[in-house]
TORSE-360556 format. One line per field, with one value per residue (C-alpha): residue number from 0; residue in three letters; x negated, y negated, z. Coordinates in Angstrom, 1 decimal, always signed. Each point is the difference from the previous one (the first is absolute). Layout:
TORSE-360556
k = NUM_...
r = Ala_...
x = X_...
y = Y_...
z = Z_...
This chain:
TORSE-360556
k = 0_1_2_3_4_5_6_7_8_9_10_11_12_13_14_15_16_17_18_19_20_21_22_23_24_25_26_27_28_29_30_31_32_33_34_35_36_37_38_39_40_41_42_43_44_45_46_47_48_49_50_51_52_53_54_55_56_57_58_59_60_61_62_63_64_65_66_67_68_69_70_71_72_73_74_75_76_77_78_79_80_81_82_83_84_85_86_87_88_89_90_91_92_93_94_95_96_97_98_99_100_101_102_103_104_105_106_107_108_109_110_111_112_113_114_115_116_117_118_119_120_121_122_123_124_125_126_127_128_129_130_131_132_133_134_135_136_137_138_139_140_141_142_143_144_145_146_147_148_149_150_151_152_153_154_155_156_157_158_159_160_161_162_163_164_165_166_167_168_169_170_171_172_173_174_175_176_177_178_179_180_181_182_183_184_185_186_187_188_189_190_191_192_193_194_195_196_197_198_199_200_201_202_203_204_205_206_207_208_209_210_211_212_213_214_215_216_217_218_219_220_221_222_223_224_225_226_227_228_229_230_231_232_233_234_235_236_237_238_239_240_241_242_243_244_245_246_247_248_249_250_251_252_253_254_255_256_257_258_259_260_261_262_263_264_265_266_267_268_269_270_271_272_273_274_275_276_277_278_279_280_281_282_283_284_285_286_287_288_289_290_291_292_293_294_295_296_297_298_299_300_301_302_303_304_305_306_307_308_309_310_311_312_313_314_315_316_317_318_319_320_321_322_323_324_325_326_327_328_329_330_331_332_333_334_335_336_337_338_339_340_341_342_343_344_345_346_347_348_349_350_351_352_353_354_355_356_357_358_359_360_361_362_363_364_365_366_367_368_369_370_371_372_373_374_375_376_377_378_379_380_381_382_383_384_385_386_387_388_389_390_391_392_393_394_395_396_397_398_399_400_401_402_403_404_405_406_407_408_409_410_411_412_413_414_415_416_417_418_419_420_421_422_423_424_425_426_427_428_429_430_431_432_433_434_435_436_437_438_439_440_441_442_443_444_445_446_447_448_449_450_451_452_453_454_455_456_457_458_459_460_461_462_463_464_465_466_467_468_469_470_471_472_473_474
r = Unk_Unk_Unk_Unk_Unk_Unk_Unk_Unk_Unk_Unk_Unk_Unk_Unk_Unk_Unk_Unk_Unk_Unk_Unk_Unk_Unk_Unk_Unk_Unk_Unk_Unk_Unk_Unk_Unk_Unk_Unk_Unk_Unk_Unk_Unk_Unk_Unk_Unk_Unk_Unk_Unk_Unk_Unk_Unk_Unk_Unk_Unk_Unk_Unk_Unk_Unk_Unk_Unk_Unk_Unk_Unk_Unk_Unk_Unk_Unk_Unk_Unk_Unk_Unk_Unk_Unk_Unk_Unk_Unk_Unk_Unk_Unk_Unk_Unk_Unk_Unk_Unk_Unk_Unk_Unk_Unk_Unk_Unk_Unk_Unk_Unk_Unk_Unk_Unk_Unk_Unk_Unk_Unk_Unk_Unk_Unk_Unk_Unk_Unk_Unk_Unk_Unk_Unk_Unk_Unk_Unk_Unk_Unk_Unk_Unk_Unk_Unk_Unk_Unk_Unk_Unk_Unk_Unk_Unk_Unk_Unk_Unk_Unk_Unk_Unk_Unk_Unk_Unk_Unk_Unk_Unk_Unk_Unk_Unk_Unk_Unk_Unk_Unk_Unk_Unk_Unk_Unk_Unk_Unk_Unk_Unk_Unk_Unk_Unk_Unk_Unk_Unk_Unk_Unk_Unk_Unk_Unk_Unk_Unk_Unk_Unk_Unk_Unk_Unk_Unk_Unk_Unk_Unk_Unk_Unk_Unk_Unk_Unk_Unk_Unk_Unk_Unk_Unk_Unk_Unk_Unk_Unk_Unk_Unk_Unk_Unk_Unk_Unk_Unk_Unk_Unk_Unk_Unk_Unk_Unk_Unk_Unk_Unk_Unk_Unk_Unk_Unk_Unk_Unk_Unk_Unk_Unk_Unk_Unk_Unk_Unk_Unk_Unk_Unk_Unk_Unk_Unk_Unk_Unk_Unk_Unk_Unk_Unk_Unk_Unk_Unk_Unk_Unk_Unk_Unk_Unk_Unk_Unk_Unk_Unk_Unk_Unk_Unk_Unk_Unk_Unk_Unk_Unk_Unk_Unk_Unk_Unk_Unk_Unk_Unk_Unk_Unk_Unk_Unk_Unk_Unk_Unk_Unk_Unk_Unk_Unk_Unk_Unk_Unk_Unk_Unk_Unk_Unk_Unk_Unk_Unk_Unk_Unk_Unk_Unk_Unk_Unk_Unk_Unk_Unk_Unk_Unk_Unk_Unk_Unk_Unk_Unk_Unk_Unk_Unk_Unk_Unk_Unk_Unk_Unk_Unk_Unk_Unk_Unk_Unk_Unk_Unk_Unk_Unk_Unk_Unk_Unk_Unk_Unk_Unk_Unk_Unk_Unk_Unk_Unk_Unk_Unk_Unk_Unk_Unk_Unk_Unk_Unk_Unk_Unk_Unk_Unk_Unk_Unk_Unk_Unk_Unk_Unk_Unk_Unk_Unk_Unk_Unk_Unk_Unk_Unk_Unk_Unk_Unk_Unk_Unk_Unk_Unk_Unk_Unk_Unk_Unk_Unk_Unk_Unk_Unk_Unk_Unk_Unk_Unk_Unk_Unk_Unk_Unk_Unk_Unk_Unk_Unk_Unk_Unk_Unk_Unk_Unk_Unk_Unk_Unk_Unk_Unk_Unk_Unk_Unk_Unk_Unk_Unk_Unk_Unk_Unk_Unk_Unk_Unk_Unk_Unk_Unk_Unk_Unk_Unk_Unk_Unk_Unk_Unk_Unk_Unk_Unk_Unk_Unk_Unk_Unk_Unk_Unk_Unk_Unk_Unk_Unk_Unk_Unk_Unk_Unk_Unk_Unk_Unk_Unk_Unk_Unk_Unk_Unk_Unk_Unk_Unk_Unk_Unk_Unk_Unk_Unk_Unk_Unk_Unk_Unk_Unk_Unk_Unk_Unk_Unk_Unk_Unk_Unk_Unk_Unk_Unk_Unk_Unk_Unk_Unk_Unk_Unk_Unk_Unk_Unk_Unk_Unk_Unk_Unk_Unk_Unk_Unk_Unk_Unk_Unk_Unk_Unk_Unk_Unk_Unk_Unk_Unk_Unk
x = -89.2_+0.0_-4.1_-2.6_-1.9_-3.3_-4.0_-0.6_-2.6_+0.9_+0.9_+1.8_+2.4_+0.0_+1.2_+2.5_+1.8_-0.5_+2.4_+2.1_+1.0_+0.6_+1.8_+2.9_-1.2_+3.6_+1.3_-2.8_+0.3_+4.0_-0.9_-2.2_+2.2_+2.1_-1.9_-2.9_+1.4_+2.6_-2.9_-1.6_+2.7_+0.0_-3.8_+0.8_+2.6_-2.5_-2.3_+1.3_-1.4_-3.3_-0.5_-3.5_+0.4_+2.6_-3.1_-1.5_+3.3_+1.1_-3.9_+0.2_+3.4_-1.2_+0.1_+3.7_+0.3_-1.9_+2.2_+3.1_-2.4_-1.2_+3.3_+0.9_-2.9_-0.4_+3.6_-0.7_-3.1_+2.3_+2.8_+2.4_+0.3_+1.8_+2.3_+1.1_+1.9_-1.7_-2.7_+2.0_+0.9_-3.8_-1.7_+0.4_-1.4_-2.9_-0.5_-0.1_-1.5_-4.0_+1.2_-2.7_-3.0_+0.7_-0.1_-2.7_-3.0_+0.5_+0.7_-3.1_-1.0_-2.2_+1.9_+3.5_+1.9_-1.8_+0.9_+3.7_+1.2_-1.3_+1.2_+3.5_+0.8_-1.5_+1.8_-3.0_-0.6_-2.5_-3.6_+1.8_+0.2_-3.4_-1.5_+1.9_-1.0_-4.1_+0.7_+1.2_-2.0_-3.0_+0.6_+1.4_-0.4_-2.7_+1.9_+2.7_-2.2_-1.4_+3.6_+0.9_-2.8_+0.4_+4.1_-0.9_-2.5_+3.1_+2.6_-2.5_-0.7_+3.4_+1.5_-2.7_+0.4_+3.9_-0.7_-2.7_+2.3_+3.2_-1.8_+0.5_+3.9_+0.0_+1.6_-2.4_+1.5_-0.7_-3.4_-2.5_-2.8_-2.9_-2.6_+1.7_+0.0_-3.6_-0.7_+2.3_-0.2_+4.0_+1.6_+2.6_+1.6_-1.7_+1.9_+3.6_+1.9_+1.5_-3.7_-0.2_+3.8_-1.1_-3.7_+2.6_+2.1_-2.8_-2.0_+4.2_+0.1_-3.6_+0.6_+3.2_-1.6_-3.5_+1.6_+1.7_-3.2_-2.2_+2.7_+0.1_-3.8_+0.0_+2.5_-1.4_-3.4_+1.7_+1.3_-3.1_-2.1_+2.8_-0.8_-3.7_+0.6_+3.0_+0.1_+3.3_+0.0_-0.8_+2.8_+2.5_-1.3_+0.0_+4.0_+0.5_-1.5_+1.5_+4.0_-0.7_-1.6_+2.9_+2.5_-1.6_-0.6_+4.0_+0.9_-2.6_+1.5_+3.8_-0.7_-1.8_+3.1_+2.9_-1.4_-2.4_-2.8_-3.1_-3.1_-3.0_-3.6_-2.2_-2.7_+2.5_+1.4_-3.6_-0.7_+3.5_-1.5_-3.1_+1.8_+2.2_-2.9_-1.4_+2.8_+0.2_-3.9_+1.2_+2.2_-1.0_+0.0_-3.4_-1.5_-3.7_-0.9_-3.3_-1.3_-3.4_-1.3_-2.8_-2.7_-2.2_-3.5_-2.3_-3.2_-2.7_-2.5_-3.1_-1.9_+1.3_+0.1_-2.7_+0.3_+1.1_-1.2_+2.0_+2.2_+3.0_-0.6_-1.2_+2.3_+2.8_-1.9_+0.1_+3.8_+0.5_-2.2_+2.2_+2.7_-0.9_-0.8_+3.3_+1.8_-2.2_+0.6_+3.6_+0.6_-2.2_+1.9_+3.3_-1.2_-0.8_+4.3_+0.6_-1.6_+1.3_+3.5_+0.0_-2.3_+2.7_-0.6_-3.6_+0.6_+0.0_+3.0_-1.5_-0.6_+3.7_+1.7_+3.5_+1.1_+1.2_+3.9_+1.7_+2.3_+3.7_+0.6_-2.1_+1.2_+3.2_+0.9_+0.6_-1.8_+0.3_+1.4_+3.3_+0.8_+0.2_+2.5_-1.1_-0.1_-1.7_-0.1_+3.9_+1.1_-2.5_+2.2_+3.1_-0.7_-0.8_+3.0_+1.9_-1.9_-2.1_-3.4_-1.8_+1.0_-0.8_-3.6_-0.1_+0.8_-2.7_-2.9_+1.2_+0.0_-3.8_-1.0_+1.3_-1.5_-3.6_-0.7_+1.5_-1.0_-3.0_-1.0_-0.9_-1.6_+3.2_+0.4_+3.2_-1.4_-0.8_+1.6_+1.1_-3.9_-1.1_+2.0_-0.8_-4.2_+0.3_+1.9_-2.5_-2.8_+1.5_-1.0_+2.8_+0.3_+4.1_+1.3_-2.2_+2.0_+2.7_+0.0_-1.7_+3.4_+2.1_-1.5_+0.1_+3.6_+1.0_-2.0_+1.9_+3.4_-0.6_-1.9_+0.4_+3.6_-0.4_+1.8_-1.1_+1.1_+1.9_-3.1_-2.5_+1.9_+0.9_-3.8_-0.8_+2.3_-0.7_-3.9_+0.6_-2.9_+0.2_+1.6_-0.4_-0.8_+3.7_+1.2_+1.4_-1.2
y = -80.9_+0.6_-0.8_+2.4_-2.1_+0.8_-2.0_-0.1_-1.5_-3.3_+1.2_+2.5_-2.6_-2.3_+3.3_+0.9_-3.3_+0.5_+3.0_-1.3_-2.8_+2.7_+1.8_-2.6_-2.3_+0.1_-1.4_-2.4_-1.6_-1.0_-1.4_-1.9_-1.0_-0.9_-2.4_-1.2_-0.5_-2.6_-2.0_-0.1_-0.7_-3.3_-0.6_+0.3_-2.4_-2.8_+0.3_+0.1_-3.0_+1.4_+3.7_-0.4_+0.4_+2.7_+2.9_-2.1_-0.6_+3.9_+1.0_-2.4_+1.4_+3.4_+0.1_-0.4_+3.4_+2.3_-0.2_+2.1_+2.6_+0.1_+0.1_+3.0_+1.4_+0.0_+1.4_+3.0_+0.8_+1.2_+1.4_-2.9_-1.7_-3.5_-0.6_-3.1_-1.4_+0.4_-1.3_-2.8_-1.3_+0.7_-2.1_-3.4_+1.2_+1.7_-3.2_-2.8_+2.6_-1.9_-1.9_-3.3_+2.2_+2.7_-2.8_-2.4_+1.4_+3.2_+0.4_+0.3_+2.5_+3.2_+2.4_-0.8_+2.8_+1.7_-2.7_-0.5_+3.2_-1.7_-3.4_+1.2_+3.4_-0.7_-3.5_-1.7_-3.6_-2.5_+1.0_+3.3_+1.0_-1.0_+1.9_+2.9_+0.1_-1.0_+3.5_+2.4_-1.8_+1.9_+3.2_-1.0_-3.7_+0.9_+2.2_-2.4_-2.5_+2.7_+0.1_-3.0_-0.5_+3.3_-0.7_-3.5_+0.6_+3.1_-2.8_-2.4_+3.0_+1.0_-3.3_-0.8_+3.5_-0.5_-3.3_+0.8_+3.2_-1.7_-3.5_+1.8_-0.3_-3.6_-2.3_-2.0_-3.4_+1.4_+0.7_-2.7_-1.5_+1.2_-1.7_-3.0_+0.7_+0.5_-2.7_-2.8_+1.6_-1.9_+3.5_-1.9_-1.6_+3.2_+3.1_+0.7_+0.2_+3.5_+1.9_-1.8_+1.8_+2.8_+0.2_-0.6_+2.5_+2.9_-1.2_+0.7_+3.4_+1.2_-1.5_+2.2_+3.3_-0.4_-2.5_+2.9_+2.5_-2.8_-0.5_+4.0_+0.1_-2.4_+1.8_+3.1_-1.8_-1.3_+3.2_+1.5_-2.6_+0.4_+3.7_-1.0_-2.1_+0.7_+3.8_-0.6_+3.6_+2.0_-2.4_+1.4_+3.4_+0.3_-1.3_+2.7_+2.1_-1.3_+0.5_+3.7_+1.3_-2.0_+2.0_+3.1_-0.3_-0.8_+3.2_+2.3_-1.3_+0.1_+3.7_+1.1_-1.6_+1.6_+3.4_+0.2_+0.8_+0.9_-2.6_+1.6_+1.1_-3.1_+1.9_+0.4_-3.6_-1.2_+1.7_-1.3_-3.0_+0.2_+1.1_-2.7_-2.5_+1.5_-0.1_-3.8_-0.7_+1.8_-3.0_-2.5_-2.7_+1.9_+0.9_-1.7_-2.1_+0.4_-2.4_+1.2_-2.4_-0.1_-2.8_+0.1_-0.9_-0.6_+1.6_-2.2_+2.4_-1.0_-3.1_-3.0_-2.4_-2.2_-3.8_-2.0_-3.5_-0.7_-3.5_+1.5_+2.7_-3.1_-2.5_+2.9_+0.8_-3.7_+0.1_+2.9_-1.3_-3.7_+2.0_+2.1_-2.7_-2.0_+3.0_+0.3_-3.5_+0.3_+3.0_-2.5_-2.7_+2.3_+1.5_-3.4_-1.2_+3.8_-0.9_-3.2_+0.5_+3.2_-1.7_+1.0_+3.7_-1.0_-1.8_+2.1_+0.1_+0.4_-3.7_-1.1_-1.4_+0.4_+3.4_+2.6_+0.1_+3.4_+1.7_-0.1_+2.7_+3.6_+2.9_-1.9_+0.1_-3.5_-0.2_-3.3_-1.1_-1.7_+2.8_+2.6_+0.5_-1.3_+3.5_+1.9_+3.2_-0.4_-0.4_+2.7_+2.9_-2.2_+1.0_+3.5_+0.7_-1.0_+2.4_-2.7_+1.8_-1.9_-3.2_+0.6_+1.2_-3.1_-2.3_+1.7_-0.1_-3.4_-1.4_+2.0_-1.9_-3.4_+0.1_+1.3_-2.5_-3.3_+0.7_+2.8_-1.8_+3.4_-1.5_+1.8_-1.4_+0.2_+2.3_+2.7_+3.9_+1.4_+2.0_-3.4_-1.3_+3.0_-0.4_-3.8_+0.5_+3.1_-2.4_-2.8_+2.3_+0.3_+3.4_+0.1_-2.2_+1.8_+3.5_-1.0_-1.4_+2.7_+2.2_-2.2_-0.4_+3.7_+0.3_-3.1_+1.5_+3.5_-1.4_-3.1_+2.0_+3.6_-0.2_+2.1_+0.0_-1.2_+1.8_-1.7_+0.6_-2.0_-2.8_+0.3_-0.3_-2.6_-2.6_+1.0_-0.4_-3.7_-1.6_-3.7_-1.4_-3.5_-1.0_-0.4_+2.9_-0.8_+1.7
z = +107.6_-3.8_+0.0_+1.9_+2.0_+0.3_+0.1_-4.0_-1.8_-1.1_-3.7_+1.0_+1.7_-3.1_-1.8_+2.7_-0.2_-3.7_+0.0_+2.2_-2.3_-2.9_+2.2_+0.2_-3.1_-1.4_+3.1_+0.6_-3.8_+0.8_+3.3_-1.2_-3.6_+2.5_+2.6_-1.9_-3.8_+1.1_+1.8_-3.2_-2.1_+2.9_-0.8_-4.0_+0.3_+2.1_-2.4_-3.2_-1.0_+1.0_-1.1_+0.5_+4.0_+0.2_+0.1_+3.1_+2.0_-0.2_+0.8_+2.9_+1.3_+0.0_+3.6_+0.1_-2.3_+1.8_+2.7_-1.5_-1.4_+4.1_+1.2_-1.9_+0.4_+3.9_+0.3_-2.7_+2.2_+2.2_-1.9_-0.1_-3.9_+0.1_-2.2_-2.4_+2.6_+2.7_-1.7_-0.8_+3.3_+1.1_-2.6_+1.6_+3.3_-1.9_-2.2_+2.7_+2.8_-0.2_-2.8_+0.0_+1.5_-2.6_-3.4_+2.0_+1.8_-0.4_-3.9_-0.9_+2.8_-1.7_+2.0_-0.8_-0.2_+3.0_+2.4_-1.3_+1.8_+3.5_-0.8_-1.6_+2.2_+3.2_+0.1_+1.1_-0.5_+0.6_+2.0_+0.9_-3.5_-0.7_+3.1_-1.5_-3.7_+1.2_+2.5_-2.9_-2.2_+1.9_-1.8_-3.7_-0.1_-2.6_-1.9_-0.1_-1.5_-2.8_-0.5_-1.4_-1.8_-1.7_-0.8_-1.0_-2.6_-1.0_-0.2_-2.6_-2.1_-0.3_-0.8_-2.5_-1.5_-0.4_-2.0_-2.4_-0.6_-0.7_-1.5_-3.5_+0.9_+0.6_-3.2_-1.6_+1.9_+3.2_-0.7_+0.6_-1.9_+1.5_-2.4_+0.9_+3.4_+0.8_-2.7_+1.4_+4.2_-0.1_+1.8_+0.8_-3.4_-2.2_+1.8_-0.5_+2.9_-1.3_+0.3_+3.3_+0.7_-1.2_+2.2_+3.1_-0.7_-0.6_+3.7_+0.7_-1.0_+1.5_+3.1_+0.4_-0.7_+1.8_+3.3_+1.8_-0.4_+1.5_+3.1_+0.4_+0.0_+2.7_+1.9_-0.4_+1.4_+3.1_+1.1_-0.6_+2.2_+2.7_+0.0_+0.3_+2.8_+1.8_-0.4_-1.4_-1.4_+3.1_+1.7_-2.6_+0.5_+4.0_-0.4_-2.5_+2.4_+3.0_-1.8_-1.2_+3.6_+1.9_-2.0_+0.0_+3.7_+0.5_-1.9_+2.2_+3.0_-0.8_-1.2_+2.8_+2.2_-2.0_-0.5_+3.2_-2.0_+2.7_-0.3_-1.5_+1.6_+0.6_-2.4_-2.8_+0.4_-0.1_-3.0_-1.7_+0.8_-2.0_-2.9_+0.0_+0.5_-2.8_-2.1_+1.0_-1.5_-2.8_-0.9_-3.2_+2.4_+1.9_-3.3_-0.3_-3.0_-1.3_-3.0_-2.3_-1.6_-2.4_-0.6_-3.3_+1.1_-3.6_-0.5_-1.7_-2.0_-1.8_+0.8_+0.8_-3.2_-0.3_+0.7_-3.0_-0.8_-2.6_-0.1_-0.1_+2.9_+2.1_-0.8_+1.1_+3.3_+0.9_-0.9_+2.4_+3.0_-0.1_-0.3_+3.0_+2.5_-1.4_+1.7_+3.1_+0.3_-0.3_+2.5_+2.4_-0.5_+0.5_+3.0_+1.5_-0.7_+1.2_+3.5_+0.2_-0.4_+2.0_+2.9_+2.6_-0.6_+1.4_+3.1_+3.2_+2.2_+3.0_-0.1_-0.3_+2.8_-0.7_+1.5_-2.1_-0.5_+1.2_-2.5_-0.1_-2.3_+0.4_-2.5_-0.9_+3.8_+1.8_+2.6_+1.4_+3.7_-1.1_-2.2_+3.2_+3.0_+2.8_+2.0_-2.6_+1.9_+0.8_-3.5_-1.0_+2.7_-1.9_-3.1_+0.8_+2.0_-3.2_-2.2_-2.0_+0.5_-2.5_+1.7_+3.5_-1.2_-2.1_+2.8_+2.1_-2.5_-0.9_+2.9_+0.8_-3.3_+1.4_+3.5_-1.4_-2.7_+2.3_+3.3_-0.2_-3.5_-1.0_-3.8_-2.3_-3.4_-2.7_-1.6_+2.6_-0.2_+3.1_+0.4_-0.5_+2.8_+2.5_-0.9_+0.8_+3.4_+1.2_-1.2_+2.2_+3.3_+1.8_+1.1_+1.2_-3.3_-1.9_+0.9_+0.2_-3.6_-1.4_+1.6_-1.5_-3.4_-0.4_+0.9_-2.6_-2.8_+0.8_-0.2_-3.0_-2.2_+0.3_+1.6_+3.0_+2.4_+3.5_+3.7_+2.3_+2.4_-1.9_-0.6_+4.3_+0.2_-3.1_+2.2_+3.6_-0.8_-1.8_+0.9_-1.8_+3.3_+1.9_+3.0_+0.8_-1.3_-3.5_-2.8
C-alpha cells in the first residue's frame, strides 16, 4: 500500500485523494489525453452543426471519464501505475463495464464518484451493487454528496472565470451582440457559432483539470468508509503482523535447531513476551485518533430589542413566517414520500411466511452440499495425509457450516465472521455441536489467519469426534 489507511475525518480523505492525484498528475493528464480527448473529438464531429450542445453531451458523458482516472488510481494505491498500453487495452472493459445504468438512472446520482469505486472495482451489478453502495454509503454517503456539490459549483466558477478572462481575446466577429441579444431574445440566429466553440472548448479545458481531483476525492472517500465499516485497516495490519511474526518465529526455531541453543526460563520468556506485545501496540496501525472540536455558542448582552411596528419590519416577519411553514411543510411532505417508498424497512418479519434462505457462500468459503465430498471426514484425513493442512481444516469447517445452517437451521447469515458463526451455534443449545465447533473454529482461525501450524493429534481428534453424522452413518 502506497496510502496509510486509517479512520479520517471526511476532509481529510477528500485531501488524501487530493494528493494522490498530484502525486501522479503527469501520468493521469496523458491517460486521459489519451482515452477521453478522442471521444470528444467524436462528439465535436456529431455536433458540428450544433456547437451549442457540445458543453451538455461532454458534461453528460462524464461518467465514462472518471473511470481511467479510477483505474489508475486504485492500482497506484497499491503500488502498481498502469501504463499507456495497458490502459489501452483496459478502456473498453472500463467503458462498457455499467454502461446504460451509469449514463441513465444513475447519472444524476449526488454521490457519484463515491459509489463508482463499488460499482467499477468490486464488479458488482444490478441490486448487488446497489445493496453495496446504500451499505458504504452509511459512513460517507453524505460526504459524498457535499462532494459534488462543492466540485460542481468549482467546475461553473472556473469555466466562467476562464471565459470572462480570455473574452478580451476573442475577434470582434466572434463576439456577439449582446444588446441585441437581450433586446431581440433570438439566441439562436444572434450568437456566432465561433464564441459558442470557444464556450465548449473552455468547459473542455476545466473539466480536465478539476475531473480527476473529484474522482480521487471519491476514492479516497470509499476507502475511508470501508475502513469505517469493514476495519479494512486493522485487516491490513494483523496480515502485516501475521508475515513479520511467521518469519521471525522460522528464524528462532531454525537457530535454536542448528546451534542447539537451550530454551529460556518460563519467567524470562513471559517477560519477552510482554515486550514484544508492547512493541506490537506501539505500531501506527494501534495509534488512537482523537478529534477536538470547537463550537462557538453567541452571547446576547443588553436587553433584548424592543418590538418594532414598523411596515417594513412587519411586512419582513410575515415573509419569514410563510417562508418558515413553506419548509415545514415541505420536510412533511418529504417525510411522507420518505415512508412510503421505504415502507418495507417497516414491516416486521416475523409475519412472513416464506422461510428464510440458508447461505451458500460464508467468508468467501462455499459451503453448499453439492460443492463437498461425500465423506467429508475421509477427504478431510486425505488431504492431510498429503500435506494440504489448510484444505483438510477447510473441508471440516465447511462441511460443520453446511450441516448447521440446512439441517440444525442454526439462523447464519452471509454476512457472519467466524465469532459470529460460533455465538449462533452455542446460542442454538446444543451442547456436543456446540464443542465441537467451538474446537474446530479455533483450529481454522489458527491455521487461515495466523498460519500456525496444527499437530497431527488435533487434527486425529477434530475427525474422530465429527459429530454432523446420520442415522446411517454418512456424514
Amino acid at each position: 500500500m502506497t496510502v496509510t489507511l486509517r479512520p479520517r475525518q471526511p476532509w481529510e480523505a477528500v485531501d488524501l485523494g487530493c494528493a494522490m492525484v498530484r502525486r501522479d498528475f503527469g501520468r493521469l493528464m496523458t491517460l486521459w489525453a489519451s482515452t477521453v480527448l478522442p471521444l470528444w473529438a467524436v462528439v465535436c464531429w456529431i455536433f458540428r452543426d450544433m456547437p451549442v450542445w457540445i458543453p451538455l453531451v461532454v458534461w453528460w458523458l462524464k461518467p465514462l471519464y472518471d473511470r481511467v482516472p479510477l483505474f489508475f488510481l486504485s492500482r497506484a494505491a497499491f503500488g502498481v501505475r498502469p501504463g499507456f498500453l495497458e490502459t489501452w487495452r483496459a478502456w473498453p472493459r472500463l467503458m462498457f463495464t455499467n454502461f446504460l445504468p451509469a449514463l441513465l438512472w444513475r447519472r444524476c446520482s449526488f454521490i457519484r464518484s463515491f459509489a463508482l469505486p463499488a460499482q467499477l472495482l468490486e464488479g458488482l451489478r444490478g441490486a448487488a451493487a446497489n445493496q453495496r453502495v446504500k451499505t458504504l454509503a452509511m459512513e460517507g454517503g453524505g460526504s459524498g454528496a457535499s462532494l459534488t456539490f462543492a466540485f460542481s459549483t468549482i467546475e461553473l466558477f472556473l469555466w466562467l472565470g476562464l471565459m470572462s478572462g480570455t473574452y478580451d481575446l476573442l475577434p470582434e466577429a466572434a463576439t456577439p451582440d449582446w444588446f441585441g441579444i437581450f433586446q431581440a431574445f433570438d439566441f439562436e440566429n444572434t450568437i456566432p457559432a465561433a464564441f459558442l466553440w470557444w464556450g465548449a472548448g473552455c468547459h473542455m479545458i476545466i473539466v480536465t483539470l478539476i475531473e480527476p481531483f473529484y474522482v480521487g476525492a471519491g476514492f479516497a472517500l470509499y476507502l475511508n468508509s470501508r475502513t469505517q465499516i469493514e476495519g479494512w485497516d486493522v485487516e491490513l495490519a494483523f496480515r502485516r503482523m501475521a508475515t513479520r511474526l511467521t518469519a521471525a518465529a522460522a528464524l528462532l526455531i531454525a537457530a535454536l535447531f542448528v546451534f542447539g541453543v537451550p530454551l529460556p526460563a518460563q519467567a524470562a520468556a513471559g517477560k519477552d513476551a510482554a515486550q514484544a506485545i508492547q512493541e506490537v501496540l506501539k505500531e501506527p496501525e494501534f495509534e488512537i485518533h482523537k478529534v477536538q472540536t470547537k463550537r462557538w455558542i453567541p452571547e446576547f448582552e443588553g436587553d433584548a430589542p424592543k418590538a418594532n411596528s414598523g411596515g417594513y419590519l412587519d411586512a419582513f416577519g410575515v415573509l419569514i413566517q410563510a417562508l418558515f411553514w413553506t419548509i415545514v411543510i415541505g420536510l412533511v411532505v418529504w417525510l411522507i414520500v420518505y415512508l412510503v417508498k421505504n415502507r418495507h424497512l417497516f414491516i416486521s418479519r416475523g409475519t412472513s411466511k416464506t422461510k428464510a434462505q440458508a447461505p451458500k457462500v460464508l467468508m468467501g468459503m462455499n459451503i453448499t452440499r453439492e460443492s463437498l465430498p461425500y465423506d467429508i471426514v475421509a477427504a478431510a484425513r486425505a488431504a492431510w495425509a498429503a500435506g494440504d493442512v489448510k484444505e483438510a481444516l477447510s473441508l471440516l469447517y465447511r462441511g460443520s457450516l453446511s450441516w448447521l445452517v440446512t439441517r440444525r437451521r442454526v439462523p447464519i447469515t452471509d454476512s457472519d465472521t467466524e465469532e459470529d458463526c460460533l455465538m449462533h451455534v452455542v446460542v442454538a443449545g446444543q451442547q456436543t455441536e456446540a464443542d465441537y465447533f467451538r474446537h474446530l473454529t479455533g483450529a481454522w482461525v489458527q491455521v487461515a489467519y495466523a498460519c500456525l501450524p496444527t499437530s497431527d493429534a488435533e487434527m486425529n481428534a477434530l475427525c474422530d469426534q465429527w459429530p454432523f453424522v446420520e442415522k446411517g452413518g454418512a456424514t
